[in-house]
N, C-alpha and C positions, 0 to 999 in steps of 0.2 A: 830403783829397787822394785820387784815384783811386787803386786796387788796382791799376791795368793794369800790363803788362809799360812798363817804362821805357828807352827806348833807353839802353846803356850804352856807356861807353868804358874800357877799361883800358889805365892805362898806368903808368910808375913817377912816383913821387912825388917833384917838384921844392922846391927855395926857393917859389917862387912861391904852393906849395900850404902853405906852412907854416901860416898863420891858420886855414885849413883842417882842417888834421890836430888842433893844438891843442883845438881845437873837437871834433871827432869822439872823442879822444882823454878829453875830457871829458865828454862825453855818454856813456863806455861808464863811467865815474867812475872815471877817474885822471887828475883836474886836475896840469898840466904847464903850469910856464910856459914862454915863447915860444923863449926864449935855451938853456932844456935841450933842447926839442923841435929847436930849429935843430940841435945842436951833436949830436941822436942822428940827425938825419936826414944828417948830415955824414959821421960813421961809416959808415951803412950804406951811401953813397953809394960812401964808399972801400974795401967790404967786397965779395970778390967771394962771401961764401955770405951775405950778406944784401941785402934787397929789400924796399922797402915800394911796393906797389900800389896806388895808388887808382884808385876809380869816380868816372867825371862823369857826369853826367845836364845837359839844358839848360846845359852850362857851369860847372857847379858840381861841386867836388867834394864827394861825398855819403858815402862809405864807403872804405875803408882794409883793406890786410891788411899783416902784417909778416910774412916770410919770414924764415927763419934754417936754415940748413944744417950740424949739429951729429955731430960723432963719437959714434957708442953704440958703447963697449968691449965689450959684452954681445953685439954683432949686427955681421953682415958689414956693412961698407960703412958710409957716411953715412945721418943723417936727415934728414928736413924737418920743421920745427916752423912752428906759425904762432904767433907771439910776439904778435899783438892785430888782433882782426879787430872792425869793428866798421860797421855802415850806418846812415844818419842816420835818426831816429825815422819820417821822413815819406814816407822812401822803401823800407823794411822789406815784405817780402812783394809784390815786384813783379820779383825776377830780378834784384837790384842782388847779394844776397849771391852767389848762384849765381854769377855772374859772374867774381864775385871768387873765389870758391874754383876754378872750372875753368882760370879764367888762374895761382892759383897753382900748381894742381896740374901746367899746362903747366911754371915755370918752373921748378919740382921737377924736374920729368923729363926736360925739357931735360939738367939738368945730372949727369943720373946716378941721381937718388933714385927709390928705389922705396918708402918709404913716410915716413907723414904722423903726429904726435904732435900733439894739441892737449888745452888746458891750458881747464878754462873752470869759472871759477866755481859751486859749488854753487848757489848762487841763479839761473842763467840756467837755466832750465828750458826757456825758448823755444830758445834756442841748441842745448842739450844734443839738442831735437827735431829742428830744423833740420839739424846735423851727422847723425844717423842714420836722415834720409831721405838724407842723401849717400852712405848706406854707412859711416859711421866707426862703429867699434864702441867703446863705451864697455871701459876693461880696467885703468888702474890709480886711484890716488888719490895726488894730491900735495900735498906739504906746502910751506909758507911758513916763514922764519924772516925776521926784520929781522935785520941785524948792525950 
């Protein structure tokens, strides 16, 4: 598949996109099936500080970001976290992510937020580069618990 810049679309993410999201969802490896993925896109649809974004290219949706807008006790105001951003293998390195992080960062700041938290695996190493040609500075380390 070509490198070039890929015409994109961003918009929010429908019912319609569920097969979609499911997929991308699992291509970042956190297989979800279809009935959870409905029923979290249900929430965020009735949540006014959350947003999931997706990118189309040709009609398809290709990449995803999840928005959440979260109280830090520690700092003035609200924040924005991106809770799972992810672009389809084929479409990586052509402006699909970019896209997605500038519309979310638009919908951030639409609603107040002045800054941005993300969460991203040790193992993405691409990612980790990616975020800090955007300016995000790497600053804490977080931990997982199951319960």
């Amino acid at each position: 598949m070509s490198t070039a810049r890929a015409p994109v679309t961003i918009r929010p993410a429908g019912n319609g996109d569920l097969p979609a999201l499911v997929s991308l969802i699992g291509e970042l490896g956190y297989p979800i099936p279809f009935e959870d993925m409905r029923a979290n896109l249900a929430y965020v649809s009735a949540s006014p500080n959350d947003e999931i974004l997706a990118a189309e290219c040709d009609g398809r949706v290709v990449g995803l970001i999840g928005l959440r807008i979260v109280m830090a006790i520690h700092r003035v105001g609200r924040v924005g976290e991106y809770s799972s951003f992810v672009v389809s293998e084929p479409f990586r390195r052509r402006g699909v992510g970019r896209a997605l992080v500038a519309a979310a960062e638009e919908w951030l700041v639409a609603r107040g937020i002045r800054s941005i938290r993300v969460a991203s695996n040790n193992r993405r190493a691409e990612a980790h580069q990616f975020y800090a040609a955007l300016g995000y500075e790497p600053t804490h380390t977080m931990f997982w618990k199951r319960l």
